[in-house]
VOMIKOL-897731 format. One record per atom (N, C-alpha, C, O): x, z negated, y. Coordinates in steps of 0.02 Angstrom, whole numbers, plus 50000, padded with zeros to 5 digits. Layout:
<nodes>
XZY;...
</nodes>
This chain:
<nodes>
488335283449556;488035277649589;487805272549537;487575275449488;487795267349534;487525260249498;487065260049509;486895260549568;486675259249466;486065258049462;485815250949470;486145246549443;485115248549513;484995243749508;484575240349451;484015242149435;484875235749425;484445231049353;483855229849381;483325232049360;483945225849438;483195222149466;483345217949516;483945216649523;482925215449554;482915210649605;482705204549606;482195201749586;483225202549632;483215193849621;483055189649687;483255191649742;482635183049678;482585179149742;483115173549725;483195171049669;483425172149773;483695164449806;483595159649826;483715158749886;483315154049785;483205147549814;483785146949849;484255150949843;483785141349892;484375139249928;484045129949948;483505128349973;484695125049924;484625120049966;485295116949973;485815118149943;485115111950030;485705109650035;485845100950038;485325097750045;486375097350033;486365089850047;486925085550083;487525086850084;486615080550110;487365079850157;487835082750203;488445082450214;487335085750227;487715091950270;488045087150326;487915081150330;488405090150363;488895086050418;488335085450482;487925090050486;488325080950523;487985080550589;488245082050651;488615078250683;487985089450673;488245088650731;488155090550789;488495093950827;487525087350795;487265083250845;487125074650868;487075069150841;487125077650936;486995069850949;486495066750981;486365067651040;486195062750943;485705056650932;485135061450916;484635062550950;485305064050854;484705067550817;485335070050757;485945069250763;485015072650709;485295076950651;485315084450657;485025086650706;485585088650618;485715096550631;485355099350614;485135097650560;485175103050634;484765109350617;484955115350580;485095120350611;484965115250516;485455119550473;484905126750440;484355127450415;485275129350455;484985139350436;485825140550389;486415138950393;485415143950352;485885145850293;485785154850311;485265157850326;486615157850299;486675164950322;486935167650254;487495165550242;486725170750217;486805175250162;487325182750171;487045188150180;488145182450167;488275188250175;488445193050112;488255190350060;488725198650104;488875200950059;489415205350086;489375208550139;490195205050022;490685209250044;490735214550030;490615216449972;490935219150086;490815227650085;491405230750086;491545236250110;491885225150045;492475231750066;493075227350111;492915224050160;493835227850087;494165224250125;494125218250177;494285217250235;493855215350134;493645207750148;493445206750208;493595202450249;493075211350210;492345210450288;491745211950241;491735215250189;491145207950282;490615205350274;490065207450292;490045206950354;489615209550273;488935211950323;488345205250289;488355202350235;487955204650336;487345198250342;486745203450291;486475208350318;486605201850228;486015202750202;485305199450219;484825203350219;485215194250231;484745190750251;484965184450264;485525182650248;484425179650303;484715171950322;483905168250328;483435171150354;483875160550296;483475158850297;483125155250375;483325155950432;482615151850353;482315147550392;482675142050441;483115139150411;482615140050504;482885136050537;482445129450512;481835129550523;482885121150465;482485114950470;482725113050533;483165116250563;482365106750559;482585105150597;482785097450578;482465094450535;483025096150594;483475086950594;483345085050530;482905080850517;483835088850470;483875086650427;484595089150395;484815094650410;484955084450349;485425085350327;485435087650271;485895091250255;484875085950222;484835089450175;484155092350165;483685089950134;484195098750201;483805102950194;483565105450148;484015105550106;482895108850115;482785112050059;482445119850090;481865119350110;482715125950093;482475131050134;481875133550106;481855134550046;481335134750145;480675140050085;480955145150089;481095147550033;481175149450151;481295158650143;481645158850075;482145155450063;481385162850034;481935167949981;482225171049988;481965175650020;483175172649968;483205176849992;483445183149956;484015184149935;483065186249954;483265193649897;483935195849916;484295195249965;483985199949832;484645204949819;484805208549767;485055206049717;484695214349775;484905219049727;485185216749672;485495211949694;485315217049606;485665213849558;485905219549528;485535223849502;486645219749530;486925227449479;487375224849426;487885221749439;487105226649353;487565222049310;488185225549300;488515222749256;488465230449324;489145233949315;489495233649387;489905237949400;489355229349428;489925228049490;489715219049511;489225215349514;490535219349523;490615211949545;490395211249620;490725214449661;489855207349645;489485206549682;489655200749734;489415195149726;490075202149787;490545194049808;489955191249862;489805194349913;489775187349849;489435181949884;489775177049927;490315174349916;489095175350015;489465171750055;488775167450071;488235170150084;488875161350069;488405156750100;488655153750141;489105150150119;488525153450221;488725151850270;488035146450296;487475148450312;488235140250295;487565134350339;487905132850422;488475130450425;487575134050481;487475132650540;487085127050567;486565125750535;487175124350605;486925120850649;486465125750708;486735130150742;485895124450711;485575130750765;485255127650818;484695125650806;485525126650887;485335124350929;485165128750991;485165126051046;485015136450983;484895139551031;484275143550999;483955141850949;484165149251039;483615156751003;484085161950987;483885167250961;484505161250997;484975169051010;485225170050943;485435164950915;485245175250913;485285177250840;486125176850797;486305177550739;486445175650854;487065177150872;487185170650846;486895165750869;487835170050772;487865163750765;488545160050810;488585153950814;489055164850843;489595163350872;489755155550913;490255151950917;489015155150942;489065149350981;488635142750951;488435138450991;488485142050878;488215138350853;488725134650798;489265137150782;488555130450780;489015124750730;489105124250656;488665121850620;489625126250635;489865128050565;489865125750536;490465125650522;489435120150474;489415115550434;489575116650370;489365113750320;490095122450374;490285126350278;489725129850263;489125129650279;490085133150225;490055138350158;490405137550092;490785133250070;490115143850065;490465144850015;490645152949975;490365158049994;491125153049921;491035161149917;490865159849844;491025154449818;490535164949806;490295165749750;490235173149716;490495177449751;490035174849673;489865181549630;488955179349624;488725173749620;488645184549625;487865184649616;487995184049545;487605180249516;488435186549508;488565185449436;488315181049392;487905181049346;488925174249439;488805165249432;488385163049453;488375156949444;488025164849476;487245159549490;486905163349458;486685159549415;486635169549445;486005171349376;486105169849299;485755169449249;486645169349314;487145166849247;487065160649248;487105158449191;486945155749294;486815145449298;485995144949300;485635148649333;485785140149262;485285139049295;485175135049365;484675135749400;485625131449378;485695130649415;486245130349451;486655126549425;486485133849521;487185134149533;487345128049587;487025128249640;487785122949579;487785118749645;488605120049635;488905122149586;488895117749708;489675121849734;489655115949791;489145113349812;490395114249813;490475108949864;490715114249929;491135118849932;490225111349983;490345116750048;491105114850061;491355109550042;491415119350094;492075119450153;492005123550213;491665128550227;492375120350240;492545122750327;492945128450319;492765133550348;493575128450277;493895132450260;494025130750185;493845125450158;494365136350150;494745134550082;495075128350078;495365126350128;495085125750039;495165119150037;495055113350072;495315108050057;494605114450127;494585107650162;493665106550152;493205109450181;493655101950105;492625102850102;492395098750187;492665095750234;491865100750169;491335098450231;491185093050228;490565092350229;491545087050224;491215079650216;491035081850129;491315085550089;490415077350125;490075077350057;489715082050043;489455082049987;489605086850085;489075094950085;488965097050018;489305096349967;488575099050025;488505103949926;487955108149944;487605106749992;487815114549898;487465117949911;487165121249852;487515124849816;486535120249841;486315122549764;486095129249759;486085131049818;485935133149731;485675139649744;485385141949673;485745141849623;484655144049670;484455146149573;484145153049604;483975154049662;484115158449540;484085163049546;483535162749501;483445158849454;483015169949531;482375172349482;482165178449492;481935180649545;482245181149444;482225189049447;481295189349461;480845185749440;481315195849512;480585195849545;480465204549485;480775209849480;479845201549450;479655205749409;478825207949386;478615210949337;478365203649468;477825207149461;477975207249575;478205202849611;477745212749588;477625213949670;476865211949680;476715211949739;476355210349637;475895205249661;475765199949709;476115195149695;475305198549771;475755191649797;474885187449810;474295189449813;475105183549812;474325177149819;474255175849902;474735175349940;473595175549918;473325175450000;473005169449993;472685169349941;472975163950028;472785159650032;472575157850097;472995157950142;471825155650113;471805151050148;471535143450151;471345141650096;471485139750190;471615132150172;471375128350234;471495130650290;471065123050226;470695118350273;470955111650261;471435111050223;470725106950287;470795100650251;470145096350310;469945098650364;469965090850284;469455085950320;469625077650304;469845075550251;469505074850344;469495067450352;470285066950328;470435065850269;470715067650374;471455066150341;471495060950366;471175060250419;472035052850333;472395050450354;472745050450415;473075055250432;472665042950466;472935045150526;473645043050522;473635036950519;474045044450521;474865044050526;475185040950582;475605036550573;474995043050644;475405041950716;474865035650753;474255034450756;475525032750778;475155026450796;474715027050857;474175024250863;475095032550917;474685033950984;474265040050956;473945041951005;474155042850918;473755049950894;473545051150843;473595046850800;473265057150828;473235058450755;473925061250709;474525061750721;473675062150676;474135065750609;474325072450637;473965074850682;475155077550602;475035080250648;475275084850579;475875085950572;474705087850524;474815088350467;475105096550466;474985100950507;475455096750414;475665103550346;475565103550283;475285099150251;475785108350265;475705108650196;476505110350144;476965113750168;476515107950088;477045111250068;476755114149987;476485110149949;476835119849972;476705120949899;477305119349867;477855120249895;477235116549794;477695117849742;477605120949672;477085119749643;478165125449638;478055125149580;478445120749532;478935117849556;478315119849464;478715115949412;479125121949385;478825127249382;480005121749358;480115124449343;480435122549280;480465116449275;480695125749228;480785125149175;481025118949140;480975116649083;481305117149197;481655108949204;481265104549202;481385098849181;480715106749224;480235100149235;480185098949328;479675096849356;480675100349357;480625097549435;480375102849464;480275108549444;480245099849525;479805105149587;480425108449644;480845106149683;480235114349624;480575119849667;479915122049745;479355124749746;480345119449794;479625123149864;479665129749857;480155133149843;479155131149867;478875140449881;478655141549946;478605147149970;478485134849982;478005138750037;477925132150077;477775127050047;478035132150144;477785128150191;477445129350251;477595134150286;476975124950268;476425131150328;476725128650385;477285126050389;476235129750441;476515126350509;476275120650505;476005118150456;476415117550577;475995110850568;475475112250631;475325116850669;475365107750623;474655108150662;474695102250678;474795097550640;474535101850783;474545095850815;473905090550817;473345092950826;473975084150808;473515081750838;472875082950796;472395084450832;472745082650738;472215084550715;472005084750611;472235088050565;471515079950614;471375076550543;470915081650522;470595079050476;470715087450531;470305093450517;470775099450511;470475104550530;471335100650494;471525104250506;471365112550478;471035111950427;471455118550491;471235124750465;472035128750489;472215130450545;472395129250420;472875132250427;472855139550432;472365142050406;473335144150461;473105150350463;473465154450384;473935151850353;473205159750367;472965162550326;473655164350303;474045166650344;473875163450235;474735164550237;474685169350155;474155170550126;475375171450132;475335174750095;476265173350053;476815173150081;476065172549965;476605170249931;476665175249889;476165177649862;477405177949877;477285184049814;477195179749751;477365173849747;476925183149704;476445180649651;477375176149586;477395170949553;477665179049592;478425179749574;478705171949606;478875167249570;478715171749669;478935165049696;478275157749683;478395151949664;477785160149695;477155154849684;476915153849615;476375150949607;477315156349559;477085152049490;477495156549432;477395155749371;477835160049453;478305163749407;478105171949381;478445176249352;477355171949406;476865175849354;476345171049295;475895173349260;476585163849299;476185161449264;475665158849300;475755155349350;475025160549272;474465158749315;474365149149307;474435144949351;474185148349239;474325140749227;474875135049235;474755129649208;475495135849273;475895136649290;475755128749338;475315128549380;476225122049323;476065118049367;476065120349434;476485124549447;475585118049491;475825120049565;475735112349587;475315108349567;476265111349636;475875103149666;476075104549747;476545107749772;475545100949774;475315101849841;475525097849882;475215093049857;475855094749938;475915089649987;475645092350049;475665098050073;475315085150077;474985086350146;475265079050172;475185073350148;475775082550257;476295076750261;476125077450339;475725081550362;476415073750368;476055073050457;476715074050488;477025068850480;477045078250519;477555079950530;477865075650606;477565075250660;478535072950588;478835067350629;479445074350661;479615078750622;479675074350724;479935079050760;480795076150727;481235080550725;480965069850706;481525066850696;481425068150614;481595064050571;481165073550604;481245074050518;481115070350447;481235072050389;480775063750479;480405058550447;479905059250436;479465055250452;479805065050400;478915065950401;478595062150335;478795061750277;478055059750366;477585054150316;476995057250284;476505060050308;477215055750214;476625058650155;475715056650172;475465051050178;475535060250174;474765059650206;474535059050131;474395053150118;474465063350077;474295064750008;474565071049970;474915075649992;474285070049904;474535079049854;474065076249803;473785071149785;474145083449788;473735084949724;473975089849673;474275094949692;473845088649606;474115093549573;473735099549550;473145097749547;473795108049527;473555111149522;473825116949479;474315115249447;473615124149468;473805129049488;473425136449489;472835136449506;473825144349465;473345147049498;472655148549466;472215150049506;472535148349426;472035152149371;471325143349437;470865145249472;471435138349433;470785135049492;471135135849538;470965131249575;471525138649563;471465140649637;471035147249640;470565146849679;471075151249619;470745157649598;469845156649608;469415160849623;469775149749593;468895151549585;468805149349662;468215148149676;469125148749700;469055147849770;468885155949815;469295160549811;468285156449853;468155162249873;467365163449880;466995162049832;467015166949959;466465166049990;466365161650017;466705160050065;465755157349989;465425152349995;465445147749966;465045143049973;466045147849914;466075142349877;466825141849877;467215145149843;466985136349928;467855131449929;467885129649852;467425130249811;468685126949839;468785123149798;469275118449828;469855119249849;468645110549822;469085104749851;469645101249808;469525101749748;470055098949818;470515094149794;470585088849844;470575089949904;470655082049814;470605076349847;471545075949849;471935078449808;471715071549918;472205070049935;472365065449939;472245061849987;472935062649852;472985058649845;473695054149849;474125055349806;473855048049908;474295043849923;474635038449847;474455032649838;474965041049817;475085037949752;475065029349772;474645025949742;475535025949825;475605020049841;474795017849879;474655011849883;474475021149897;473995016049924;473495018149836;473425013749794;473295023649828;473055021149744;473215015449731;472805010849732;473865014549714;474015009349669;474015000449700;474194995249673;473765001549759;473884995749794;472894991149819;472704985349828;472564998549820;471914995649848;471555000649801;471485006749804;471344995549754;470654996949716;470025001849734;469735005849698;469894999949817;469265002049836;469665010349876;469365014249912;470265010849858;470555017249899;470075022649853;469885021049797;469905029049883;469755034549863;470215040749883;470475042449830;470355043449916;470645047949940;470845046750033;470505044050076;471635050650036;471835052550113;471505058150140;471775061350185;470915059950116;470735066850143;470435074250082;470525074750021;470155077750121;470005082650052;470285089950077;470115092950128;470755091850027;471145097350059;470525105350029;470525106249968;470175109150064;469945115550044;470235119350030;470645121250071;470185123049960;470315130149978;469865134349974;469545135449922;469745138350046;469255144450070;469285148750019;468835149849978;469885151450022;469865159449993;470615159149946;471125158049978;470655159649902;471435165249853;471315170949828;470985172249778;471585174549864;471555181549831;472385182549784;472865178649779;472255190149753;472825190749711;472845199549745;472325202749736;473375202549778;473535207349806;474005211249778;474445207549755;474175218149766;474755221549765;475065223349829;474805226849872;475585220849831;476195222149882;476625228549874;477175227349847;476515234249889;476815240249891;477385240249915;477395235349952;477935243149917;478575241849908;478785250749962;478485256149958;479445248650010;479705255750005;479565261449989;479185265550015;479985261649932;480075266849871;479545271149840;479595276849820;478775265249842;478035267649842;477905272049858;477725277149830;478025269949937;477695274750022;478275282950008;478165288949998;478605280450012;479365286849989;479255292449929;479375298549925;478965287349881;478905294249837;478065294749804;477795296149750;477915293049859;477235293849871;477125301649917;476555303849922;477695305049947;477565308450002;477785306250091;477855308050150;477785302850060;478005299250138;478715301050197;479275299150183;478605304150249;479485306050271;479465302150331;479005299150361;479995302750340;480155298650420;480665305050448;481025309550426;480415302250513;480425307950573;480995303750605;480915297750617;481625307450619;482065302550659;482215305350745;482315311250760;482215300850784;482485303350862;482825299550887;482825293650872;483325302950947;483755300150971;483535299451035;483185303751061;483765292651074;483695294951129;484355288951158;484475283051145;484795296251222;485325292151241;485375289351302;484985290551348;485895285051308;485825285151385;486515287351427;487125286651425;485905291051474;486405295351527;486525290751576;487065292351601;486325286151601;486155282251647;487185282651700;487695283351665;487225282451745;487795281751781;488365277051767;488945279051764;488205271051757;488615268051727;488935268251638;489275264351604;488645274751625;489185277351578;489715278951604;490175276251573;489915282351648;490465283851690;490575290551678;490205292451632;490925294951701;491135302151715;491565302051635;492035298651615;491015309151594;490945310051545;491705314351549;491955316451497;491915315151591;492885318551578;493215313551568;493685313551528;493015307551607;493775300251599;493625296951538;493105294851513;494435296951512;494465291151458;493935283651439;493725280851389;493915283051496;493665277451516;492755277551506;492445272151505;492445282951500;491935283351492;491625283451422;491945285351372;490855280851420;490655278551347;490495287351314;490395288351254;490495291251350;490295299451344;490765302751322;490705308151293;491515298551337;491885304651350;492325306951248;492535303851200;492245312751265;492395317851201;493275315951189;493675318551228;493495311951141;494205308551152;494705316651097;494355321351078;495155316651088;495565322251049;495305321750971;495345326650934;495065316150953;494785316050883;494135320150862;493985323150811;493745318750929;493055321150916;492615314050917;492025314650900;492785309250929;492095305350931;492065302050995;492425303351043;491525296550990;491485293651043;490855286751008;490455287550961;490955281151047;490145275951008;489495277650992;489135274750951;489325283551033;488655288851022;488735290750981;488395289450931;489345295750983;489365299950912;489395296350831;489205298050775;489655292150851;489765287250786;488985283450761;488635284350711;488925280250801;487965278750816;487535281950777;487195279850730;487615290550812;486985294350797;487265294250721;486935290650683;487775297550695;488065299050635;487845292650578;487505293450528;488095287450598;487815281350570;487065281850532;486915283450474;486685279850589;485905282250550;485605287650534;485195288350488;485925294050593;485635301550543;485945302950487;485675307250452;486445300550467;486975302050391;486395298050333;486475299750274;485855293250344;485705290950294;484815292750312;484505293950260;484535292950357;484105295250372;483815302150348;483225303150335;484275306450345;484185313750351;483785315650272;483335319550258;484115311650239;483825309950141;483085311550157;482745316050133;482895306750205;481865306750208;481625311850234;481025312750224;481995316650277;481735318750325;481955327450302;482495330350307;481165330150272;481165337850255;481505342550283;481885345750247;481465344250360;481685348650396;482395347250433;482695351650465;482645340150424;483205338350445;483245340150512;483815341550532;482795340450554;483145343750624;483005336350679;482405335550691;483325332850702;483075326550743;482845327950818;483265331450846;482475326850846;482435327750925;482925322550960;482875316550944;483305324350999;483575319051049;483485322651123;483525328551140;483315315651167;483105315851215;483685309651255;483935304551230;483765312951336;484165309451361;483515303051406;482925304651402;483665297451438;483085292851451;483115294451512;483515296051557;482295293251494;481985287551423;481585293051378;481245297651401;481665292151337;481755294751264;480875294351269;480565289351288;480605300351248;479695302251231;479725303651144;480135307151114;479215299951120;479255300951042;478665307551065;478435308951120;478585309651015;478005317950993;477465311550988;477425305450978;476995318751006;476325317351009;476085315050935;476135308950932;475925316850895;475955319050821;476085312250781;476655310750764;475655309050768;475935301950719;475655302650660;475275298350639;475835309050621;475725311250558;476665307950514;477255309950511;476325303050493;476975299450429;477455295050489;477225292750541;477885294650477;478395288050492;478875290650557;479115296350558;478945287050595;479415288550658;480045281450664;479885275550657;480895284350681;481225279150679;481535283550743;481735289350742;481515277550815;481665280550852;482455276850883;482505270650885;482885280250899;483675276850896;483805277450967;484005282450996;483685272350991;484095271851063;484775269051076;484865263051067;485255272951096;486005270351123;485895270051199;485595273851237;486275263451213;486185261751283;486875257551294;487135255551242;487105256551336;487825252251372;487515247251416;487875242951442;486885247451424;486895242851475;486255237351475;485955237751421;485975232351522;485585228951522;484925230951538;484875236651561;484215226451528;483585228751529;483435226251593;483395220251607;483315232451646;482885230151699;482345231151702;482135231651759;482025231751667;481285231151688;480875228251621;480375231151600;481155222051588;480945218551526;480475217851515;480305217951456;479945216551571;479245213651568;478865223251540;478465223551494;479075228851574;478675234651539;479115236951478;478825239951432;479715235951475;479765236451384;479635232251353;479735234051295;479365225151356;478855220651332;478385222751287;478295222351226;477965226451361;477285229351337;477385236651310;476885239051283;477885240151312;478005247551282;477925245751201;477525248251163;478445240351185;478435237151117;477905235251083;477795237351026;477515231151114;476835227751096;476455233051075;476175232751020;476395238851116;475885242451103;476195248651052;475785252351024;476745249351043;477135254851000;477065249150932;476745252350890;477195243750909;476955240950870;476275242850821;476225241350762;475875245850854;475225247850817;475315254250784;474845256350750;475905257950789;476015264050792;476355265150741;476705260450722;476385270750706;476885271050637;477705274150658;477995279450656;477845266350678;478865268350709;479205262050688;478955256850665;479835263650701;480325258550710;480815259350776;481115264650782;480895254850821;481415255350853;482185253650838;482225247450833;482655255950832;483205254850836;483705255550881;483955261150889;483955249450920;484255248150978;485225249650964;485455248950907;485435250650990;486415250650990;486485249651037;486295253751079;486785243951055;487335243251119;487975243651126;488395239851101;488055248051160;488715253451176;489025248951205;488685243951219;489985248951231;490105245451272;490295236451272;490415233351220;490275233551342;490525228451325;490255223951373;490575220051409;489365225351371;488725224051424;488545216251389;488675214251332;488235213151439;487975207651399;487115211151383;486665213451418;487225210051307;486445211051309;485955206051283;485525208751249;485885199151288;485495196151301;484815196751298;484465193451260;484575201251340;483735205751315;483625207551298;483015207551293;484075212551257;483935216451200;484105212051138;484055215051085;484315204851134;484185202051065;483665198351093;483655193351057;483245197751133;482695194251158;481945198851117;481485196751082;482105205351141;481615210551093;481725209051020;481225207950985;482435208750989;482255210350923;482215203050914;482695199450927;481475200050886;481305190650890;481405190650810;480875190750779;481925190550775;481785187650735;481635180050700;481645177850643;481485177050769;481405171650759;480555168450772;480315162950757;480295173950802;479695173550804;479295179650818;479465184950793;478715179250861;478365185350890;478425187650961;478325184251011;478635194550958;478815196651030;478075195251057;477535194351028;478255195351117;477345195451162;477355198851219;477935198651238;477095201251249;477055206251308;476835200551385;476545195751362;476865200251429;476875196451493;476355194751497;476245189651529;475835198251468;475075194051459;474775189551423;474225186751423;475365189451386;475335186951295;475065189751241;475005186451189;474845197151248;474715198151195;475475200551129;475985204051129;475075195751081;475805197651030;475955205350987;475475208750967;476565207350978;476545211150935;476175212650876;475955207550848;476025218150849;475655217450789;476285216050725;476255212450675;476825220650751;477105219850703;477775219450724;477955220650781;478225217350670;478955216950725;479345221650700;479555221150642;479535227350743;479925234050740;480305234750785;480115239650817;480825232250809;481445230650840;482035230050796;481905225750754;482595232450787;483215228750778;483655232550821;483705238650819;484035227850867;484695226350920;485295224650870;485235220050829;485935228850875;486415227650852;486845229350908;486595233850941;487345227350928;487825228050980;488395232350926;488395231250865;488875237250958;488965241350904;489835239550933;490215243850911;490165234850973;490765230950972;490755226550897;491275226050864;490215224050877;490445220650808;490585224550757;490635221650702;490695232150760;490525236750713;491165241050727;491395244050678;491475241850785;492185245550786;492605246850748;492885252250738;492695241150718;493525240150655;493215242050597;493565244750555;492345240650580;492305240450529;492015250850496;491925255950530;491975249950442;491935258050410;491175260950435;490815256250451;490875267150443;490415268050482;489665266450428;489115265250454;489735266550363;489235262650312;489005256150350;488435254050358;489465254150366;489245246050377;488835246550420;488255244450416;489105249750472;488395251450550;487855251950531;487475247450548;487605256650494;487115260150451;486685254450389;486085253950376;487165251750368;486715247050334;486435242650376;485825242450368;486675238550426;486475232650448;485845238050508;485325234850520;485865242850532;485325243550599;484915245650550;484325244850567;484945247750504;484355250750462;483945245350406;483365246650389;484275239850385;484105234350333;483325231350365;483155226650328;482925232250408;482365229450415;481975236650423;481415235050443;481985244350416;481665248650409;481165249150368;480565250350376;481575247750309;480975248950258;480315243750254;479735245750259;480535235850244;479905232250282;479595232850355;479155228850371;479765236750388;479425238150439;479075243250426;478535242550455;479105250050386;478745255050353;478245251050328;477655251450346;478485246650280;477765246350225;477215241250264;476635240650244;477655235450358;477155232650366;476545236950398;475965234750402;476755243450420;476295246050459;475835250250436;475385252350472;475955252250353;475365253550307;474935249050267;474415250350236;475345242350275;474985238150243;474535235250304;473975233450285;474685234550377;474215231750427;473785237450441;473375236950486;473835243650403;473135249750428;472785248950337;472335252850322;472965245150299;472675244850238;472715251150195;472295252450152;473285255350211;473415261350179;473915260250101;474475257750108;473705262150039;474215261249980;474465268350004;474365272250051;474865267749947;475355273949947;475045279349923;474565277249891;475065287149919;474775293249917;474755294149824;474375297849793;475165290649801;475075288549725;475505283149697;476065283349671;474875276049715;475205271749693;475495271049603;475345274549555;476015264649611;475955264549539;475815261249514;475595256049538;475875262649446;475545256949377;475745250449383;476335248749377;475255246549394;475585238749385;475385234749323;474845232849301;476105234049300;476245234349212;475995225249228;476185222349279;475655222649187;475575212549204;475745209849114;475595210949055;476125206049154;476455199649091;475765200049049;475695196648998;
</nodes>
């Protein structure tokens, strides 16, 4: 096996992207794949949705293994995203490109001209991408106020965010971090966010950071309220009872009115500096995961003798279950001491017993009738040390079951209360037929391990022996 060197983040931006929409601009999400083998593809991660902008600059990072003894084929795919559905099939293709992880840690900076296909580019598209090896798991907590802002909107107030930056070796500003916005309001109190220490200043504490506070226009025109420059070593003395203000400052009205003082005074409440425990921590810390199955018998599988059924035992020996279960217990079984899994036909009962980690695997063919109580089954299994993992068998629309797995936001239960944490992933297992049974296995399992560490990190548990954290 290859060993991994280290892990790298992905800036990603883009310019000139094609428009295509109408009477507004696109909404472009960038999809990160990686090739596995006879030139098919599995999705490693995908960033942030902008909205109505063509040249987007993404905050999400997006990590990746870095192995210096294999050629690593890279796919950047940009969309147009005009729905919720995770599914990019019915959304708008504004190019890609293919690359080696090689050539971009190797550039400092990598820029490439998008295409629709090989040889035909995307209009003027381009797509830059810099790489930075993540080499402290430290990450910075911040929270943040602001008072007397600048009013922006002519019928309202300001309807402010924030964007952090760092300076990078170049001299220019790379984004790390953008908050929400917040409606209607020159006081604003952003909620409490968190940057790994690696993306927010390199590890260097003195490290330029510069700040914008902008009033956000829905047509992507958003207007500079003020910034300030900084970084972390005075952000740091922020904490209790004692903020640290920075004034918010409009470079053009400075320079225009003498008697100007500031657009506002941005606070910061609190920065903390945190260790972010990792996987591998919790794992060889002691940690096992408990795996279960649970299938469905339900009738519209059909009569487990006919061909035709999702049950039925074919002359080879398999069937989408069998392939399924094999899929995640073939890589699962590594964590799990006693190797023996419970499966249960539905609806599937996890054990009483929430001693260490539970990943519970449901195969199903068919649709959710009763959404509003697996809503709340979720919400409240959320608090709980599990993961769900969904397969859809068959050739069902499932629609609600990519409605559960939100990666686009927070599931919520019919009352509204939100998840604590998000432990869902839905894969339909028709996209997975042709391809080798690894691939299944990577993609339903690729949000496990951050779902492990969110649910020891939201009970405030480190690992059973953390480790040494070596600092620059």
């Amino acid at each position: 096996m290859a060993g991994c060197v280290s892990r790298v983040e992905l800036s990603v931006s883009c310019r000139s992207l094609l428009d295509r929409d109408l009477g507004s601009r696109s909404d472009p999400l960038c999809v990160l794949l990686q090739e596995v083998g006879d030139g098919r593809w599995a999705e490693l991660d995908r960033t942030e949705r902008i909205k109505n902008s063509q040249n987007p600059e993404f905050c999400k990072k997006l990590v990746v293994d870095y192995y210096f003894e294999k050629v690593q084929k890279l796919k950047f795919a940009v969309y147009d995203i005009d729905n919720k559905s995770f599914d990019l099939n019915d959304d708008d293709y504004l190019g890609g490109i293919e690359c080696t992880l090689g050539q971009i840690v190797s550039s400092s900076v990598f820029t490439q001209t998008l295409e629709l296909k090989q040889g035909k580019p995307a209009g003027k598209g381009t797509i830059t991408i810099s790489a930075e090896e993540i080499k402290d798991t430290r990450v910075v907590y911040l929270e943040i106020e602001a008072q007397n802002l600048d009013k922006k909107d002519f019928l309202g107030k300001s309807d402010p965010f924030l964007e952090f930056y760092k300076q990078n070796d170049a001299g220019t500003w790379q984004l790390v971090y953008r908050s929400e916005v917040i409606k209607n309001n020159l006081n604003p109190c952003w909620r409490k966010f968190s940057v790994p220490l690696q993306t927010f200043c390199g590890g260097d504490f003195n490290k330029p950071i510069k700040v914008q506070c902008a009033d956000h226009d829905s047509d992507g025109s958003h207007d500079l309220i003020g910034s300030f420059e900084t970084n972390l070593t005075q952000l740091q003395k922020a904490g209790g009872s004692s903020p640290v203000e920075f004034e918010c400052i409009h470079p053009e009205k400075k320079q225009k009115k003498k008697s100007y003082k500031n657009s506002g005074v941005i606070r910061i409440k609190s920065c903390k500096l945190e260790t972010e425990y990792s996987f591998l921590d919790y794992i060889m810390g002691g940690c096992q995961i408990n795996f279960t199955v649970g299938v469905d018998f339900t009738g519209s599988n059909g009569d487990p003798k006919s061909p035709d059924s999702l049950h039925y035992i074919s002359p080879d020996g398999i069937n989408e279950y069998l392939i399924a279960i094999w899929s995640v217990g073939s890589v699962v079984q590594d964590y799990d001491t006693d190797k023996l899994f419970p499966a249960f036909g539905f609806g599937a009962q996890v054990p009483p017993s929430w001693q260490q980690y539970f990943i519970l695997l449901i195969i199903t063919d068919g649709e959710i009738t009763d959404l509003d109580q697996t809503r709340q089954a979720i919400v409240n299994a959320s608090k709980l040390p599990m993961s769900i993992i969904i397969v859809g068998v068959g050739e069902a629309d499932f629609k609600a079951m990519e409605f559960l797995d939100r990666d686009d936001g927070v599931l919520k239960s019919l009352t509204g209360e939100p998840a604590a944490r998000d432990i869902v992933q839905f894969v339909p297992f028709r996209q997975f037929k042709n391809a080798p049974r690894e691939v299944l296995s990577h993609v339903v399992l690729a949000e496990v391990p951050k779902q492990l560490v969110s649910y020891y990190k939201w009970q405030g548990w480190p690992p059973v022996k953390p480790p040494e954290i070596k600092t620059m």
